[in-house]
C-alpha positions, 0 to 999 in steps of 0.5 A, a space after each residue: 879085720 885082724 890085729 893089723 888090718 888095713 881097709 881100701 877106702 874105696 874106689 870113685 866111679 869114673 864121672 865124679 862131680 865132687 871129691 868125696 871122703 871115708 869119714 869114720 863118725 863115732 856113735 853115742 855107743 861105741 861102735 862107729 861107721 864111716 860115711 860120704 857126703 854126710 850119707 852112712 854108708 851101706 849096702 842098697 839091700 838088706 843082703 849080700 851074697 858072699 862068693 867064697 873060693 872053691 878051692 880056699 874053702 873046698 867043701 867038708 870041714 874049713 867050707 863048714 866053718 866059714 858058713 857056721 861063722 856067717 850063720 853067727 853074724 845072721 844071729 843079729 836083731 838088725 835086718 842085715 844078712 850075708 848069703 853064702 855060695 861058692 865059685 871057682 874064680 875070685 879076685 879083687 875088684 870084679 864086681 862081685 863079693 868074695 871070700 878066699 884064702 893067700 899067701 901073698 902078703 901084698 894081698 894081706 899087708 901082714 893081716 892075718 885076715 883084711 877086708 876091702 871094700 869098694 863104694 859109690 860116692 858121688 853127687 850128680 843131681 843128689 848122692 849116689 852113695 852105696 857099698 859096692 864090693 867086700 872081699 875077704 882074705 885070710 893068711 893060709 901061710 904061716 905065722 897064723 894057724 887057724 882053729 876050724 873046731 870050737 874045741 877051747 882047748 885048741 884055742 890061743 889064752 886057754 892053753 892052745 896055740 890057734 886063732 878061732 878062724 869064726 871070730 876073725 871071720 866075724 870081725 871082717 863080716 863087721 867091716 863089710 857092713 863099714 863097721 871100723 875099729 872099736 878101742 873103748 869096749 869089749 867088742 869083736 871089732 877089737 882083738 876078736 880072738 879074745 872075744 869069745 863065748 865058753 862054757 864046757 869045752 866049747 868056745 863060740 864066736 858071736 857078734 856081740 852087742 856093739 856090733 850088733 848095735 851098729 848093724 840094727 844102726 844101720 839098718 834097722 831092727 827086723 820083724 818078729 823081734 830077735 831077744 838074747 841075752 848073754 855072759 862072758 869070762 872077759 872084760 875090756 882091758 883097754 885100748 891098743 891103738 885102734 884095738 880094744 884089748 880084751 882080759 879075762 875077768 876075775 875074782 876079788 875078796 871084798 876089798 876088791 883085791 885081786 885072789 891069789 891064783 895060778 895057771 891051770 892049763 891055760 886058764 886062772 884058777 882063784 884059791 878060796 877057802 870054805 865060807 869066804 866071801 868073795 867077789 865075783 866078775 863076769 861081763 853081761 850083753 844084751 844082744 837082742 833087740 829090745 832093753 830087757 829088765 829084772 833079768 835074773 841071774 844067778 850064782 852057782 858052784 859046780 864040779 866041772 866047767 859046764 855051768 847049768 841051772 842043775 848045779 847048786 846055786 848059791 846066790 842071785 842077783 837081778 840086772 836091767 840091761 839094755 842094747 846100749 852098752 857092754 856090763 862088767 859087773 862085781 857081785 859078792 857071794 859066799 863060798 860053800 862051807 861044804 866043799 871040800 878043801 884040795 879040790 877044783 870047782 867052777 863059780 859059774 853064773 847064769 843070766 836069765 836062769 828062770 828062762 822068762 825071755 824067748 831068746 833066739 840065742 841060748 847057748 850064751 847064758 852061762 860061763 865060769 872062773 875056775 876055783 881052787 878050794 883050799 
């Protein structure tokens, strides 16, 4: 669901023996789920089939984009996965889990994206409780213009004006499990377009650990176990209502004093000067499936945006992280005396940079905070 997304509780078969309630339950993390009867609620599989529109999602670039977007979310540890076919007719409340694109704001209630979702809920003779039925619809109207490409450039809070349609589109597969609303972490179930993976020019969308904590939750971790480990450029900034707002993370001196800096084509761009100590910023997840431990990590200064382990390293560190909690983490590195002044770099970091961990994820290791050598 999107920045003001509404939820359809559910609807009670016909012969009911008790009222029953959609209750949110948060857990010891972050994430929270919504129960009846006491019971989680959940699919009675481990996947479901997601009929997307023919004509809303026609095959070609936008059908591409919403099947990157599922493969995303099956990145998961947990046992949970959505299929993906398509279908001329949609509609809400027909049995069947569909995707689709409106105009119709009585559909929408001013979301750019919302899901609803239908339920058992009842006792007779024991609980019949099970999710039914999710649909998904995007705004294809104005005022929200979506980004098919992962180009970041395109992209709203790095000099564009598009809303990634895959985060969105994750942040409503997250509600078709009854994952609600998280304000108290990072987490794509909070502002989902400033939940996002870059390095180089592309920006991803990705599940990220609450969420995935919340699947694995509900249902379990799979077999063989899936690892990943993952970095990022943006931090919890707190909550907006039900929201989690999301910030890009910075870089300090050593009295924890926030850089001078400037906007560099829609990016913060940090003055440094050769040989200063400086603080740096990032925010680190354990995605996967099991709590990883003396995950190396390492600092690097390179000439341009794409952080690899071929650009030079300049300090290291190691973290214990585990599926448990969203790290936002402050390590103190020196800048190189020989840069050379008037010029642009990127303090990148890469986690698990000696590859010891099979990760099913890799693309997720290394991001960046702009510098401006002076």
């Amino acid at each position: 669901m999107g920045i003001f997304s509404r939820v359809l509780k559910g609807i009670l078969p016909i012969i009911v023996t008790a009222v029953s309630l959609n209750i949110a339950i948060p857990e010891a993390n972050a994430y929270s789920t919504s129960s009846c009867l006491g019971e989680k609620l959940k699919w009675d599989s481990n996947s479901k089939t997601l009929r997307a529109s023919s004509n809303s999602f026609p095959a070609g670039t936008w059908r591409d984009t919403l099947a990157n977007a599922i493969a995303r979310f099956n990145q998961n540890p947990s046992k949970f996965n959505y299929e993906l076919t398509t279908d001329s007719s949609v509609r809400l409340g027909n049995g069947q889990s569909e995707v689709w694109g409106s105009t119709d704001n009585g559909v929408l209630k001013g979301a750019p994206a919302i899901a609803y979702t239908w339920r058992t809920c009842y006792w007779l003779f024991g609980k019949h409780v099970k999710l039914k039925e999710l649909d998904v619809i995007f705004d294809y109207g104005s005022p929200w213009k979506w980004a098919a490409s992962e180009s970041k450039s395109n992209l709203l809070r790095y000099g564009g004006s598009l809303r990634p349609f895959q985060t969105t589109a994750i942040h409503e597969l997250g509600h078709g499990l009854k994952l609600n609303h998280v304000n108290s972490e990072y987490n794509v179930m909070g502002t989902d377009f400033e939940h996002i993976h870059v390095n180089g020019s592309l920006a991803r969308a990705y599940m990220g650990e609450d969420t995935a904590d919340g699947a694995v939750a509900l249902y379990g971790t799979r077999s063989p176990a899936r690892q990943d480990l993952g970095v990022v450029h943006w931090k919890y900034s707190g909550a907006s209502g039900e929201y989690s707002d999301h910030t890009k993370t910075e870089l300090f001196n050593t009295a924890n004093a926030v850089l001078s800096n400037f906007n560099d084509g829609g990016e913060t761009r940090y003055q440094v000067t050769p040989g200063q100590q400086v603080r740096t910023e990032f925010t680190y997840e354990n995605n996967g499936a099991s709590t990883q431990s003396n995950v190396r990590v390492g600092f690097y200064i390179s000439t341009n945006d794409t952080i690899s382990t071929g650009d030079q390293r300049i300090a290291g560190t190691t973290l214990n992280l585990g599926r448990d909690n969203v790290y936002t983490a402050r390590n103190t590195v020196t800048i190189p005396s020989s840069l050379q002044r008037n010029r642009n770099y990127w303090l990148g970091v890469i986690i698990d940079e000696n590859n010891s961990i099979n990760e099913n994820v890799e693309w997720n290791n290394a991001t960046y905070i702009p510098i401006r050598v002076q």
